[in-house]
C-alpha positions in Angstrom: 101.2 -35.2 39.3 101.1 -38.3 37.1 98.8 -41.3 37.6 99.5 -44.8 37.9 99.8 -48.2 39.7 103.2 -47.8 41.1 102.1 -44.0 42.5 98.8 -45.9 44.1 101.3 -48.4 45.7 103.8 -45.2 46.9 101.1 -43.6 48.7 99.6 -46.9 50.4 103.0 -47.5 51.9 103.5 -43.8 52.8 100.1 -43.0 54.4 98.3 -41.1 51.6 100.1 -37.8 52.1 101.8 -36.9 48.6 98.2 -36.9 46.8 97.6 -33.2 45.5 94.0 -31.2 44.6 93.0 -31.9 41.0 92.8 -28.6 39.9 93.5 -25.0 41.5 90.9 -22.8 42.7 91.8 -19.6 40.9 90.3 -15.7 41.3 89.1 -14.7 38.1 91.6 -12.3 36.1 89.8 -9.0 34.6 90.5 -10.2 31.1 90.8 -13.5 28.8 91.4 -14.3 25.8 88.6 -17.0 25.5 86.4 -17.2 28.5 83.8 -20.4 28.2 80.4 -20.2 30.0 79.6 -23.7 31.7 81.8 -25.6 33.4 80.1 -29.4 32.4 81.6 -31.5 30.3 80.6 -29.4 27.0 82.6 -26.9 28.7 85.3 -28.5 30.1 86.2 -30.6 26.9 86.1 -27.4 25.0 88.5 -25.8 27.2 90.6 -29.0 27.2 91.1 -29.5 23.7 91.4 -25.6 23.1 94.8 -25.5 24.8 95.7 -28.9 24.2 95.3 -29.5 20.3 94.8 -25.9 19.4 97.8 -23.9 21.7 95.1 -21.6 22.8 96.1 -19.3 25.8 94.7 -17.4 28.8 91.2 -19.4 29.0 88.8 -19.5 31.9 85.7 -21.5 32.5 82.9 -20.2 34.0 80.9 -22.5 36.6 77.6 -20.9 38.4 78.0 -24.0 40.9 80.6 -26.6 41.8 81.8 -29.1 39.1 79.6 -32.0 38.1 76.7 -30.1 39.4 74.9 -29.9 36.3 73.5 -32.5 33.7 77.4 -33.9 33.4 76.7 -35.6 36.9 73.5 -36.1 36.6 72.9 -38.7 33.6 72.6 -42.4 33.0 76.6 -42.8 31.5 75.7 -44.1 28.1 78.0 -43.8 25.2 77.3 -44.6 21.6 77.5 -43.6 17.9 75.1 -45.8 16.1 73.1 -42.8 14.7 71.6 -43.0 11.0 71.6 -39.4 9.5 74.8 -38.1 7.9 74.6 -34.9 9.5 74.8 -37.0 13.0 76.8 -40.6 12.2 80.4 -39.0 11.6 79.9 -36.7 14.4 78.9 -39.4 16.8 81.3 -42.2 15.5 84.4 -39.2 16.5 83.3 -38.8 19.8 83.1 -42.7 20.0 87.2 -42.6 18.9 88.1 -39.8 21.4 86.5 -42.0 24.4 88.7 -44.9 23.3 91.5 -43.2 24.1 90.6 -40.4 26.6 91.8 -42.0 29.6 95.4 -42.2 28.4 95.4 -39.1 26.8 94.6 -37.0 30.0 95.5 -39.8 32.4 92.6 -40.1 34.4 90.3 -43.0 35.0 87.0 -42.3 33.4 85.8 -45.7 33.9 85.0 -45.9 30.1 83.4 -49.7 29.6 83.3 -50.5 26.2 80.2 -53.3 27.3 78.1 -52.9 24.4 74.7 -51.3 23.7 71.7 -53.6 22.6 69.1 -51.8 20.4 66.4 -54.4 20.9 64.0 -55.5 17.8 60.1 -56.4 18.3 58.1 -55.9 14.9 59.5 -56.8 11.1 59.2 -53.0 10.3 61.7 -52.4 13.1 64.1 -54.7 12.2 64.3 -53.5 8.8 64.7 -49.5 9.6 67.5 -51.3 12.3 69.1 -53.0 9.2 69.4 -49.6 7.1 70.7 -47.7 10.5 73.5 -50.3 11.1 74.6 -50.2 7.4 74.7 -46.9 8.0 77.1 -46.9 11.0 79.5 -49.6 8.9 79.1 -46.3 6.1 80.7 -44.1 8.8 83.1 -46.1 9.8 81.6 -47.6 13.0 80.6 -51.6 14.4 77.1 -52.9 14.1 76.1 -56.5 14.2 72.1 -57.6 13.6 71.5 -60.1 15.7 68.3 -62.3 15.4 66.2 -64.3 18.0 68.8 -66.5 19.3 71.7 -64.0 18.8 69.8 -61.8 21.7 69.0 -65.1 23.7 72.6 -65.9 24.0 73.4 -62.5 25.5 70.1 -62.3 28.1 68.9 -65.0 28.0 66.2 -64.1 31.2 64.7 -61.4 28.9 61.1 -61.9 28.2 60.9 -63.5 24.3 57.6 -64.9 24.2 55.8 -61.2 25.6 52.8 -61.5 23.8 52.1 -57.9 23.0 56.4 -57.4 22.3 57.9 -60.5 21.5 62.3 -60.3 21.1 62.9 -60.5 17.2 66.5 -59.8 17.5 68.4 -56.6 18.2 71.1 -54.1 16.8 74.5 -54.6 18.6 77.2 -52.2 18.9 80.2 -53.6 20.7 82.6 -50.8 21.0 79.3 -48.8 22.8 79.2 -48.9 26.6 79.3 -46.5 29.4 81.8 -44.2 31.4 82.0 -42.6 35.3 80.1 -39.1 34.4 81.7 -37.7 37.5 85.5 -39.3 36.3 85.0 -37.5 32.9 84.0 -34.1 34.2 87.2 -34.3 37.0 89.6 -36.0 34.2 88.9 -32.9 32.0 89.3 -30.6 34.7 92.5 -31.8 35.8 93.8 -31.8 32.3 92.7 -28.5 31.3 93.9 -27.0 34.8 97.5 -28.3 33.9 97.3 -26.7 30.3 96.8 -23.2 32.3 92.8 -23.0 31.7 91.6 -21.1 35.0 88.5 -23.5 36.4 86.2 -20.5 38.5 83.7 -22.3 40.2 80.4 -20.3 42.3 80.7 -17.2 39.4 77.4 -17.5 37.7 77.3 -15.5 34.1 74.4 -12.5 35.2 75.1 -10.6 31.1 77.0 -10.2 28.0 78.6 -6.7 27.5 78.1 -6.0 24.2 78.7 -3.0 22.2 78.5 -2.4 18.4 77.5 -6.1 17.7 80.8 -7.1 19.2 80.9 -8.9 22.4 83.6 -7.4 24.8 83.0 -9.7 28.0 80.7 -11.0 30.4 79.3 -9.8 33.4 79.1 -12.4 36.6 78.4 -12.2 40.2 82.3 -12.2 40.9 82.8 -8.8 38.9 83.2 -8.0 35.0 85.2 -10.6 33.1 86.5 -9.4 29.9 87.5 -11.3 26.9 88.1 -11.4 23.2 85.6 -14.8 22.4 83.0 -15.9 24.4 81.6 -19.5 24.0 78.1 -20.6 25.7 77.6 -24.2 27.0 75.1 -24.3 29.4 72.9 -27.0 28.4 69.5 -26.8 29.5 70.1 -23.4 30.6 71.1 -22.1 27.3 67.5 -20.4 26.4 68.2 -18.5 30.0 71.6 -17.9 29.2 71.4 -16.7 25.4 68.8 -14.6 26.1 70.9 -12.4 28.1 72.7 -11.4 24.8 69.4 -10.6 23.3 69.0 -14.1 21.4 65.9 -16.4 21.2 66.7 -20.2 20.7 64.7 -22.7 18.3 65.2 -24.7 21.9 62.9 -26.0 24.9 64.2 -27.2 28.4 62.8 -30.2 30.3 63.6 -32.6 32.8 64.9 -35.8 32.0 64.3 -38.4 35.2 67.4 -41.4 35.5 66.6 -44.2 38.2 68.9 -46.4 40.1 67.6 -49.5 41.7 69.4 -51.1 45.1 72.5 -53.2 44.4 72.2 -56.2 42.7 74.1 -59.5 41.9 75.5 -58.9 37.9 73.1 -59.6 35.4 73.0 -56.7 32.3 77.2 -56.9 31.3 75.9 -54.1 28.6 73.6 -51.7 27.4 70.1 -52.7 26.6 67.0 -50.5 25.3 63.4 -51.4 24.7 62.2 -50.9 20.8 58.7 -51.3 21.9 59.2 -48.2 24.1 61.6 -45.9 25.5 63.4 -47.8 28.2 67.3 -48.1 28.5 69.2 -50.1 31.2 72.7 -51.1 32.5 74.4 -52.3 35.6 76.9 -49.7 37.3 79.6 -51.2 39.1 78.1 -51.1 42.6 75.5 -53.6 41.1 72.6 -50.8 40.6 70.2 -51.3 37.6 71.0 -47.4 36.1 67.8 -46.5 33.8 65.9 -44.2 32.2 63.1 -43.3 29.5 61.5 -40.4 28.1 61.6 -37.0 29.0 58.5 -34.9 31.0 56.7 -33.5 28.2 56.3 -30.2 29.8 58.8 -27.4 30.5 60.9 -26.8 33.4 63.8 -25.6 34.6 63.6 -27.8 37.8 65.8 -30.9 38.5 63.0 -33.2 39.3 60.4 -34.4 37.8 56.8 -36.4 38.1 54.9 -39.4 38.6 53.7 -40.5 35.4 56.9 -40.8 33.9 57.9 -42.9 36.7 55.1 -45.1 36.1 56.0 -45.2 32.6 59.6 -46.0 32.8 58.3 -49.0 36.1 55.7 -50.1 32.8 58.8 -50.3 29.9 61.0 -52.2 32.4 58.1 -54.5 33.9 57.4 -55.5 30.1 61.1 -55.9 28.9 62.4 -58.1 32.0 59.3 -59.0 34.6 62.4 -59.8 37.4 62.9 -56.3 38.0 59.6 -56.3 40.1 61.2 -57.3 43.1 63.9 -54.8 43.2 63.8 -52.0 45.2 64.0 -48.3 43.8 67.1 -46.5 45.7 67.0 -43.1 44.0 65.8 -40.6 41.4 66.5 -37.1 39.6 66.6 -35.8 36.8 68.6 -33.2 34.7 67.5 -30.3 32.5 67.7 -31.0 28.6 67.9 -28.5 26.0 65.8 -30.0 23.3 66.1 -28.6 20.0 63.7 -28.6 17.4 64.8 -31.6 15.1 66.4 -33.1 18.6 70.2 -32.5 17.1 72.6 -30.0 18.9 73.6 -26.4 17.6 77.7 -25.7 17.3 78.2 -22.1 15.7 78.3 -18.9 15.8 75.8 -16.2 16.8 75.0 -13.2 15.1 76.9 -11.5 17.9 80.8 -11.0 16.7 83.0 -13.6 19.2 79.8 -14.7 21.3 79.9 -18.8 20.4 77.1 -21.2 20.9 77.2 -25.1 21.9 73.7 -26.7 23.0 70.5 -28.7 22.1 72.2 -31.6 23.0 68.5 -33.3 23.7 69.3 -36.8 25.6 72.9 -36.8 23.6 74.6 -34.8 25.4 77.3 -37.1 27.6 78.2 -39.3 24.8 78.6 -36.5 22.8 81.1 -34.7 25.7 84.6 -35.4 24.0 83.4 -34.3 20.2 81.2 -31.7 21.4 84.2 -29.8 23.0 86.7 -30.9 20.1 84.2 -29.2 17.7 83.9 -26.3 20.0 87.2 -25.7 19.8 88.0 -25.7 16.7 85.3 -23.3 15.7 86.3 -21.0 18.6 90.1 -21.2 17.1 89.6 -20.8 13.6 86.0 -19.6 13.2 85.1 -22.7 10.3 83.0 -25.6 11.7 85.0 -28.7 12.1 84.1 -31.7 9.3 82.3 -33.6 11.9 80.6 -30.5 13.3 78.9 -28.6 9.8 75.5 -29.8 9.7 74.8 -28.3 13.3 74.3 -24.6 12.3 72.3 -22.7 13.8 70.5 -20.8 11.0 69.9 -24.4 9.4 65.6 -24.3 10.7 65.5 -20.7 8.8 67.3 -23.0 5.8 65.1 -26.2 6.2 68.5 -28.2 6.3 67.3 -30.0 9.8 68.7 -33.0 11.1 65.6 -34.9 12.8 66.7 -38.6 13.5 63.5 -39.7 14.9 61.1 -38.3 12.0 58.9 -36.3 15.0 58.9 -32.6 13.3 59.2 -29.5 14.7 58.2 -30.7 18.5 60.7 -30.6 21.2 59.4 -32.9 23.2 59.1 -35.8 21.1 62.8 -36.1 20.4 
């Protein structure tokens, strides 16, 4: 079933009843080929692009819940490549080219918004480490602008310039940034890997790896034994849980990232804006919600909620950055489990354990990420060798001190 204007008009006239499911609801078969642990957008998008661009056959993904359950449905829609490290830049900047043209490619509408993203600039020292990141995104291929005072007025002008403790010195601008529908990307790649012949299982959760002489044979779920040649992991922040089944210990910690969404409002942010003076980040979804966010609970946790004090944190970076939001009223919150890494960059490789794959330490990058990080996945799952993007995330690279930390925070998790 195709998508389009003149179907949409077909089925108003007709009374809605051609429209189809998106996907099947298959029983698991006792054997695969390539069987992919996580049915979020890492997973997905790696199933996707494995039958699509690489002809792979007889695939199944593995989902413990229902679709969009997990962190892919759960985060505050930002996409963006203006990263500064080499080891990130190229990677980030693909992901940006496969959201330009996702929708057409798997005919489904993500809501991808190319609105722009708005790194905001408040000290001297800032702007100048915001000039060497944007020269290195035009390095890589990618759009930044630096944007002085009156550059940022133009755009917000209701922003609070004259805050005496973080006054507006300008800001780094990336047009082609912006934001997508996390549910439409998860149900997009669904549909277009169900079509390809991937079997989507939904409510199998992954209880062990069978493994004999180093080699992994299959998986072992709450639906019966699942056997299959290559196994790839990407669970996000349950991948310590996960990995350890197979005997593995990750350089990774998870924690709960909280996302807020205010009552509807009349439009007023047409983009993406973060605070330098702190870590606040806002848009406006399409309902007229203010969609934000800011760091992550500095604790561990495997629980989907979080606390007070980073509430009150987040209310703080908000109040400073545009005093207006006061008045609105909070309509939601949750939070989603991250699987922060150790330099706060993401792992795509393989594991000591022949045909068992990992994907994960995705940290707060892992949406934006969702098209290259299952591209990547599925290129190392079809021809074993990292794809060109994809080499610097190894998972041996801590043991080799080749880490990848974009913030400058060391070895701490919970910094990134």
């Amino acid at each position: 079933m195709r998508f389009s204007g003149f179907r949409v008009l077909k089925e108003a006239l007709t009374g809605h009843h051609g429209w189809k499911p998106l996907w099947r609801n298959p029983e698991p078969q006792p054997a695969y080929d390539v069987v992919i642990v996580g049915g979020g957008g890492g997973g997905l998008s790696t199933a996707y692009h494995l039958a699509k661009v690489f002809q792979g056959k007889r695939i199944a993904v593995l989902e413990k819940g229902w679709l969009g359950s997990g962190n892919i449905g759960r985060n505050t829609t930002i996409i963006r490549s203006n990263y500064l490290l080499p080891g990130n830049e190229p990677f980030y900047e693909f992901s940006m080219k496969l959201w330009e043209n996702m929708e057409q490619e798997f005919n489904f509408n993500a809501m991808v918004s190319q609105r722009g993203i708005l790194n905001l600039i408040h000290t001297d020292g800032q702007r100048d480490a915001y000039r060497r990141r944007g020269n290195a995104m035009l390095l890589a291929g990618a759009d930044a602008e630096l944007l002085d005072r009156e550059g940022v007025r133009a755009m917000y002008p209701w922003l609070n310039f004259d805050n005496a403790r973080f006054p507006i010195k300008g800001g780094l601008l990336q047009r082609r940034a912006g934001t997508a529908r996390h549910d439409g990307v998860v149900w997009g790649y669904a549909r277009g890997a169900d079509l390809l012949g991937v079997d989507i299982i939904q409510n199998c959760e992954v209880t062990g790896f069978r493994i004999e002489n180093g080699k992994v044979l299959g998986v072992e779920t709450t639906r019966g034994y699942i056997g299959a040649k290559k196994v790839g992991v990407a669970v996000a922040g349950s991948s310590s849980r996960v990995m350890q089944m197979a005997g593995m210990r990750l350089p990774i910690e998870s924690h709960v990232l909280q996302a807020f969404v205010s009552e509807g409002l009349k439009p007023v942010v047409d983009g993406v804006i973060t605070f330098g003076a702190g870590h606040f980040y806002v848009s406006q979804s399409d309902k007229g919600g203010l969609v934000f966010g800011g760091d992550i609970d500095g604790y561990n946790s495997y629980a989907q909620r979080g606390n007070l004090p980073v509430i009150e944190e987040v209310a703080e970076g908000g109040l400073a950055l545009m005093p207006a939001i006061g008045r609105a009223r909070l309509l939601r919150v949750w939070g989603g489990i991250m699987d922060m890494s150790m330099d706060g960059s993401p792992i795509i490789d393989r594991t000591p354990v022949d045909g068992l794959y990992f994907n994960g330490g995705w940290c707060y990058g892992g949406f934006k990420a969702t098209p290259a990080s299952g591209y990547c996945f599925a290129h190392l799952l079809a021809t074993d060798r990292p794809h060109e993007t994809a080499t610097a995330y190894r998972l041996d690279r801590f043991e080799r001190g080749y880490v990848i930390d974009e913030k400058g925070m060391g070895a701490q998790p919970n910094l990134h």
